[in-house]
C-alpha positions as CSV (number, residue, x, y, z in Angstrom):
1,X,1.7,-51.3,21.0
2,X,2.0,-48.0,19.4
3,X,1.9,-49.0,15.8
4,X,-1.3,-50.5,16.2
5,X,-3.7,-49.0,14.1
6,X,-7.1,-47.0,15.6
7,X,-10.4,-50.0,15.0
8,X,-13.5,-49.7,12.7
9,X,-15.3,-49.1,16.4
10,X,-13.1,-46.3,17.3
11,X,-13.9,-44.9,13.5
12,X,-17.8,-45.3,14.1
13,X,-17.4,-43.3,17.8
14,X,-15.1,-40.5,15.8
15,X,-17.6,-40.5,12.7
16,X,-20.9,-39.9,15.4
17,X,-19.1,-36.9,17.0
18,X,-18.4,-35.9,14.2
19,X,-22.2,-35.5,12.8
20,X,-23.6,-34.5,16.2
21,X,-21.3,-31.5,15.6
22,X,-22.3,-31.0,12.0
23,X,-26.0,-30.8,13.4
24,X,-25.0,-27.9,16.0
25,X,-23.3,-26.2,13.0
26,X,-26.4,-27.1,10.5
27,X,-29.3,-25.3,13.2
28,X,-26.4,-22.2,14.3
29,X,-28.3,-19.5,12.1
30,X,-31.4,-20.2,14.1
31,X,-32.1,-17.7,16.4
32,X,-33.5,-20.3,19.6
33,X,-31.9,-23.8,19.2
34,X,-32.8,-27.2,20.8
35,X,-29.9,-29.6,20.6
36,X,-30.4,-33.1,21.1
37,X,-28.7,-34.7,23.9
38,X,-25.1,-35.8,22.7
39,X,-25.7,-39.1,24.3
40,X,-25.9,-41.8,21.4
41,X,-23.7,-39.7,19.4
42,X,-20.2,-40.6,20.7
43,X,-20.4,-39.0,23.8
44,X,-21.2,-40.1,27.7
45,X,-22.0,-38.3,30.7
46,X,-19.7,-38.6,33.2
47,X,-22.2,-38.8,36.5
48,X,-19.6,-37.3,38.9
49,X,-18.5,-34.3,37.5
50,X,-21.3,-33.7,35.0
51,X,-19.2,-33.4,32.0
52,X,-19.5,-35.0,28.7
53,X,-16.6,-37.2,27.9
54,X,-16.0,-38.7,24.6
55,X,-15.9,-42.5,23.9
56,X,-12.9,-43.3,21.9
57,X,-14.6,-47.0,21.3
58,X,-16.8,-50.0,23.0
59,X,-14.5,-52.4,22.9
60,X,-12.5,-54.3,25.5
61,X,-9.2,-52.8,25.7
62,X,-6.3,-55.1,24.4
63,X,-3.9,-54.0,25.6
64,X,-3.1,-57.3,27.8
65,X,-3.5,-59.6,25.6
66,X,-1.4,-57.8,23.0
67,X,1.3,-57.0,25.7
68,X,1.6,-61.0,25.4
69,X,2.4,-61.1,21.8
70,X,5.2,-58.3,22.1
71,X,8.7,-59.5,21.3
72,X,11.7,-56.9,21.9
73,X,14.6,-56.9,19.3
74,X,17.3,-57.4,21.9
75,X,20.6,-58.9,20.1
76,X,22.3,-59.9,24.0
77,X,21.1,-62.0,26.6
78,X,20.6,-58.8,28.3
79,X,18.2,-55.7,27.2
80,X,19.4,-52.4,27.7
81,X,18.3,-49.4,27.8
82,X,16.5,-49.1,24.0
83,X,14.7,-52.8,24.8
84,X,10.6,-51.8,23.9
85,X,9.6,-54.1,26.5
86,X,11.8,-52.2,29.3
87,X,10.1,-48.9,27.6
88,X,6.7,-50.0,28.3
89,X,7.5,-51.3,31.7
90,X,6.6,-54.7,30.5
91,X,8.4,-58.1,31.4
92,X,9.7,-59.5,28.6
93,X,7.9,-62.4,27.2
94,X,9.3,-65.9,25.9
95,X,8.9,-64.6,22.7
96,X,11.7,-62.7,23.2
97,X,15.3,-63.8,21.7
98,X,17.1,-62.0,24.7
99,X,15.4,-64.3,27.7
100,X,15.3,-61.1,30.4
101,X,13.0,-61.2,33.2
C-alpha cells in the first residue's frame, strides 16, 4: 500500500494550496489585506474546532479495495514476522502463495 503513488486529485488539492498561498504572498507588501476565504482552494473548515484543515483529495479512499489485491511474498506455508500482510495487520488474502489466515 505504501508504494502506491499520490492521484491527479491529490495533485489538483496540493496545486490549489499551493496558489492560495502564492496570493497571500502576492498582496503581503500591502499595508491592509483582505484575503479570500481559503475555502475552494484546498482547504475545509473543520466546524468543531474552527480550524482549517487541508484536503489531501475527494476521492474515496481505496484503501479496502486495494487491501484485496495485496499478495505477501511468503516462501512457507507459514508467514513470519517480515510477511507485509502481518505488517499492515491485514489477513492474508488467497492471493497469497503462503495460505495464512
Amino acid at each position: 500500500m505504501e508504494k502506491i503513488p499520490p492521484t491527479q486529485e491529490a495533485l489538483l488539492q496540493h496545486t490549489l494550496r499551493a496558489v492560495y498561498q502564492a496570493g497571500i504572498w502576492a498582496t503581503s507588501d500591502q499595508c491592509e489585506q483582505k484575503p479570500p476565504t481559503p475555502e475552494g482552494f484546498g482547504w475545509t473548515l473543520e466546524s468543531a474546532t474552527k480550524t482549517w484543515r487541508p484536503v489531501w483529495s475527494n476521492l474515496p479512499v481505496a484503501s479496502q479495495a486495494c487491501s484485496e489485491l495485496v499478495k505477501c511474498g511468503c516462501k512457507s506455508a507459514t508467514c513470519g514476522g517480515r510477511c507485509s500482510c502481518k505488517k499492515a495487520q491485514w489477513k492474508c488474502t488467497e492471493l497469497c502463495s503462503c495460505q495464512c489466515e
